[in-house]
C-alpha positions as CSV (number, residue, x, y, z in Angstrom):
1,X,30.3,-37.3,12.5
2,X,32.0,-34.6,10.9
3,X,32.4,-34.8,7.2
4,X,36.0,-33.5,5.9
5,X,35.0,-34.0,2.0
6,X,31.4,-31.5,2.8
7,X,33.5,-28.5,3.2
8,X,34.0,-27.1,-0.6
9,X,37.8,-25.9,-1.4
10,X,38.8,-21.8,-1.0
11,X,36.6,-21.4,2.3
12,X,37.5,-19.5,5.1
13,X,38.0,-20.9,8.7
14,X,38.3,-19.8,12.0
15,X,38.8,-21.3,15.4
16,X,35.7,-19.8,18.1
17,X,37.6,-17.7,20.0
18,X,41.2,-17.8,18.3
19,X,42.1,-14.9,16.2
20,X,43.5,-16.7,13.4
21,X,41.6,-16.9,10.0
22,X,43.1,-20.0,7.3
23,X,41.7,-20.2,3.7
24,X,41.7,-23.8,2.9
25,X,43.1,-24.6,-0.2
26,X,43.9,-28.0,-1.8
27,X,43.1,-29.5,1.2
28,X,45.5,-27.6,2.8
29,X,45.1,-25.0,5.7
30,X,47.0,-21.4,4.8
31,X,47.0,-19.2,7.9
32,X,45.9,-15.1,6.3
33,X,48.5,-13.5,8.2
34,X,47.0,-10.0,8.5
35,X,43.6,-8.2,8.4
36,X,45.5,-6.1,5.8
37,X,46.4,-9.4,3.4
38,X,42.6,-10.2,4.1
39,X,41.1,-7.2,3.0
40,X,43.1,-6.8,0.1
41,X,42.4,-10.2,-1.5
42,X,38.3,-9.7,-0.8
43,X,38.2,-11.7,1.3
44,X,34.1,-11.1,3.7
45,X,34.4,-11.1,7.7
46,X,31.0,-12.6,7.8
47,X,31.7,-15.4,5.4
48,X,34.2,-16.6,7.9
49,X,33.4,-20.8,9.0
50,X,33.6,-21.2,12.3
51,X,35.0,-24.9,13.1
52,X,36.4,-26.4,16.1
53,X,40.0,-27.2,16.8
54,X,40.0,-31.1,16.6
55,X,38.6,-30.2,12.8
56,X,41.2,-27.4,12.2
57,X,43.9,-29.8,13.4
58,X,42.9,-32.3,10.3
59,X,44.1,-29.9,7.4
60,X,48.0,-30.1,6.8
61,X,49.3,-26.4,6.5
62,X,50.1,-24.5,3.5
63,X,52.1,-21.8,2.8
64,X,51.0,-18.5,4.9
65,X,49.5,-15.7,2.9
66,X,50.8,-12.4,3.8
């Protein structure tokens, strides 16, 4: 079963095949609004998490980052 306490804080998600990117945070999903807020904060493409959407759908959402 899928462990919600293994993934470490300030990682990057993604849903396969959705274009949105979150940054979880507290516990807390926060949706990066645009590749331009992504970029700017340093955030990596390739260190992007990808994770399905029953496990997405656990984290409560934060405040959007823009």
């Amino acid at each position: 079963s899928f462990e919600l306490s293994g993934i470490p804080d300030n990682i990057l998600i993604r849903v396969e095949g959705r274009p949105e990117v979150y940054k979880l945070e507290n516990g807390a999903k926060r949706w990066i609004k645009t590749a331009e807020a992504f970029n700017r904060l340093g955030y990596k493409w390739s260190e992007i998490a990808p994770v399905n959407s029953i496990e997405i759908e656990n984290y409560p959402i934060g405040a959007t980052i823009e």
